[in-house]
C-alpha positions, 0 to 999 in steps of 0.5 A, spaced: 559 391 417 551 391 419 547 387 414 538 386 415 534 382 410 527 381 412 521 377 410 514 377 411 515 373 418 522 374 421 528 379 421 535 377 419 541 382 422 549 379 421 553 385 423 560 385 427 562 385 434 560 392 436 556 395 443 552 400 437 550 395 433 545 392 438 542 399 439 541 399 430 538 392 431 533 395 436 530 399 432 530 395 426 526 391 430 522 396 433 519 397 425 519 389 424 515 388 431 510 394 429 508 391 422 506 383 426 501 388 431 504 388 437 502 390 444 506 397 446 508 393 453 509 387 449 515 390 444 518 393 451 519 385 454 521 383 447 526 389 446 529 388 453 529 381 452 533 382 445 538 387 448 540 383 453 542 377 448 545 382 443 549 384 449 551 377 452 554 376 445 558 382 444 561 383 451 561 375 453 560 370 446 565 374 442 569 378 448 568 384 443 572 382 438 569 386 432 573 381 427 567 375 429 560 377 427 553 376 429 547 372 425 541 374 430 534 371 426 528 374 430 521 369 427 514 370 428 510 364 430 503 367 430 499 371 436 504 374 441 510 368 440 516 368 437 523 365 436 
């Protein structure tokens, strides 16, 4: 299961514990990223950031176990802030 909504100022994802979806979430988010008009150094901080924290659910959060699932809110704030 690997479910994106998105809105004008923020990107839902709700998936299963699995490593591979963090990888689709990036790139989901790499789209979502471009249309705010970030800088191309700015993405590469917020990917790493995100990655890492995806990572920690997975492996530490959910002990990777696929049945628990993920809900992951990535929100705009304005300028080069987000939550």
């Amino acid at each position: 299961m690997f479910e994106v909504q998105e809105f004008q100022d923020r990107i839902e994802f709700r998936f299963e514990t699995d490593i591979d979806h963090v990888n689709r979430v990036i790139e989901e988010n790499h789209i979502f990223f471009h249309q705010v008009d970030i800088g191309i150094s700015e993405l590469s901080n917020l990917n790493l950031v995100l990655r890492e924290l995806l990572n920690n659910a997975v492996e530490h959060g959910n002990k990777e176990i696929r049945v628990k699932k993920i809900h992951c809110i990535v929100e705009h704030l304005g300028k080069k802030r987000f939550k």
